[in-house]
C-alpha positions as CSV (number, residue, x, y, z in Angstrom):
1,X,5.7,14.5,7.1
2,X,4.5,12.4,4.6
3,X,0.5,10.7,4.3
4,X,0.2,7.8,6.3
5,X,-2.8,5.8,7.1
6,X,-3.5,2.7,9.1
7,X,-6.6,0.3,8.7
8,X,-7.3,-3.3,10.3
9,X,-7.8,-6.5,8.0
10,X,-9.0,-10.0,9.2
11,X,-7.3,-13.2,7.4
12,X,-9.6,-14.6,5.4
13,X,-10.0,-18.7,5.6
14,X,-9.0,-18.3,1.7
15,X,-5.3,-16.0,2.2
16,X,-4.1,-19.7,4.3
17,X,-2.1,-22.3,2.5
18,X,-1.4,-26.4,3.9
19,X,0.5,-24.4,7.3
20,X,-2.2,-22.7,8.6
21,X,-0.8,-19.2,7.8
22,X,-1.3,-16.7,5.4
23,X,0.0,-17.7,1.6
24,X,3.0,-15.6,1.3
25,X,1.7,-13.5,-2.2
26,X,-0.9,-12.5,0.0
27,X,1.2,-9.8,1.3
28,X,1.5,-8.2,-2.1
29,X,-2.3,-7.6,-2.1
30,X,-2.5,-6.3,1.5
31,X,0.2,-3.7,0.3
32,X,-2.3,-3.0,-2.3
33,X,-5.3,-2.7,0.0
34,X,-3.2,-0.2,2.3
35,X,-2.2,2.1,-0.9
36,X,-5.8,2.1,-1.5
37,X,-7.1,3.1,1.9
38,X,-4.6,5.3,2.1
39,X,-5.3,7.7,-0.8
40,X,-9.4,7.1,-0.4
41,X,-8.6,8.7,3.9
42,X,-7.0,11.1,1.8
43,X,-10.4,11.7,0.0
44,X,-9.0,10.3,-3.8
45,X,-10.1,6.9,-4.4
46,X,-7.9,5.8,-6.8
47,X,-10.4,4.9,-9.3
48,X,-10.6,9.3,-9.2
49,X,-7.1,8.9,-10.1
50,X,-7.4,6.8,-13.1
51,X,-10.4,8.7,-14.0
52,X,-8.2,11.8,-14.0
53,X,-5.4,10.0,-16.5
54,X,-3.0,9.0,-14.1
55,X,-1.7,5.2,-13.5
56,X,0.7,4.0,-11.1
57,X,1.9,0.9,-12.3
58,X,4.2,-1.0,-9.6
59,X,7.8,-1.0,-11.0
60,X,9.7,-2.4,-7.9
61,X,8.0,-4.6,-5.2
62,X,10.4,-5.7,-1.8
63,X,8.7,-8.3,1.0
64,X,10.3,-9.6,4.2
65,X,8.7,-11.7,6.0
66,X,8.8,-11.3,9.6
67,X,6.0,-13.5,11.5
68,X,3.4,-15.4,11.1
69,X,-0.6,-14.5,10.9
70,X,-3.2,-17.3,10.6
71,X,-6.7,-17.5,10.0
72,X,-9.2,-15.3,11.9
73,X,-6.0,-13.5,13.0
74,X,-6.8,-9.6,12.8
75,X,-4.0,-7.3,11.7
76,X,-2.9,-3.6,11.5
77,X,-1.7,-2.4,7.9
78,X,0.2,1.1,8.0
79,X,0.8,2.4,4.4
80,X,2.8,5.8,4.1
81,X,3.9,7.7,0.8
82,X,7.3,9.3,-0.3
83,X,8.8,10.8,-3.4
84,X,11.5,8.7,-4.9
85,X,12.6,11.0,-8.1
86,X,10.8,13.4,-10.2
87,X,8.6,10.5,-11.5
88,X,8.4,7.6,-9.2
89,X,6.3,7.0,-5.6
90,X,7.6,4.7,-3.1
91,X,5.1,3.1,-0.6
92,X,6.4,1.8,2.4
93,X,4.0,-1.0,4.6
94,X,4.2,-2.4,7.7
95,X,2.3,-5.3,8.9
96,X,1.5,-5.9,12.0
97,X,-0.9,-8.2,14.5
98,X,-3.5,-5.8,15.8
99,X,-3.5,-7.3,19.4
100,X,0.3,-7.7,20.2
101,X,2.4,-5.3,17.5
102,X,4.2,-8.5,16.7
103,X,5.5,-7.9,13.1
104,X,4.1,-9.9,10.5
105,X,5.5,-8.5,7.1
106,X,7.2,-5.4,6.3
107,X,8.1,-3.9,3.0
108,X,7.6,-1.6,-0.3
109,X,6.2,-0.9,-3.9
110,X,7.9,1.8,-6.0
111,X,5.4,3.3,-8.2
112,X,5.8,5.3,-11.7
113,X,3.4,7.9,-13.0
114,X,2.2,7.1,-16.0
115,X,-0.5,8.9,-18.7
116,X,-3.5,6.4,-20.5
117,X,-1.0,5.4,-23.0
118,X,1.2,4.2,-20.5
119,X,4.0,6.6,-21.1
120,X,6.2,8.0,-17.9
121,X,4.6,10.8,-16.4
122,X,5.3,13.9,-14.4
123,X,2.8,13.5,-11.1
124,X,0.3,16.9,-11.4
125,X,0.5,19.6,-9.0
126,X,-2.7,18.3,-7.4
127,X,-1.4,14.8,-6.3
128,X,1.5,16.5,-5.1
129,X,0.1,18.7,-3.3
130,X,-2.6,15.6,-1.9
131,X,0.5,13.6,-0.7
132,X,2.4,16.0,1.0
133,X,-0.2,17.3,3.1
134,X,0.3,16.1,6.9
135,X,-2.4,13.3,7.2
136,X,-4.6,13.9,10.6
């Protein structure tokens, strides 16, 4: 089973556009906030990972937008990990209102490894072994 980790955000006043509901790039940076949770419950912040040599640039990016969420609206943001190739990690999120389940966005971001020079990268045995460890 792949990691997994869940964490609850609150729409900030500043995420709402004219409508009343969140501006729609703002999904972008919630996935980023869930990849980040995610691999600091896993006990690597990802400033560690960097640290350690390894980027993970965002290659592919897919969004559908599925509700609405407004300001003061509290939401659940589920981030999981899975291999897509030899060199690539794809991050599926789903977005959710914390009260009801009612979807509000659901999507990915495909990753690549990559070394300090920005050259493609083969993911080291000790994120492997990080990811694929059953998340509890």
């Amino acid at each position: 089973m792949p990691a997994s980790h869940t964490f609850t955000l609150r729409v900030r006043y500043g995420e709402t556009d004219q409508m009343g509901t969140f501006y729609n790039a703002r999904a972008l940076d919630w996935f980023e906030c869930g990849r980040t949770e995610l691999l600091r419950a896993l006990g690597l912040p990802y400033a560690e990972i960097e640290e350690r040599g390894l980027y993970l640039p965002v290659i592919e990016a897919h969004v559908e937008y599925l509700g609405r969420a407004r300001y003061d609206d509290l939401l659940r943001v589920t981030t999981s990990v899975e291999f897509a190739g030899r060199a690539r990690l794809r991050c599926p999120v789903e977005i959710a209102h914390a009260a009801t389940s009612a979807p509000v966005v659901r999507g990915w971001t495909v990753h690549a490894f990559a070394d300090r020079q920005g050259r493609v990268a083969r993911p080291p045995l000790w994120l492997l072994t990080l990811l694929e460890k059953p998340f509890v």
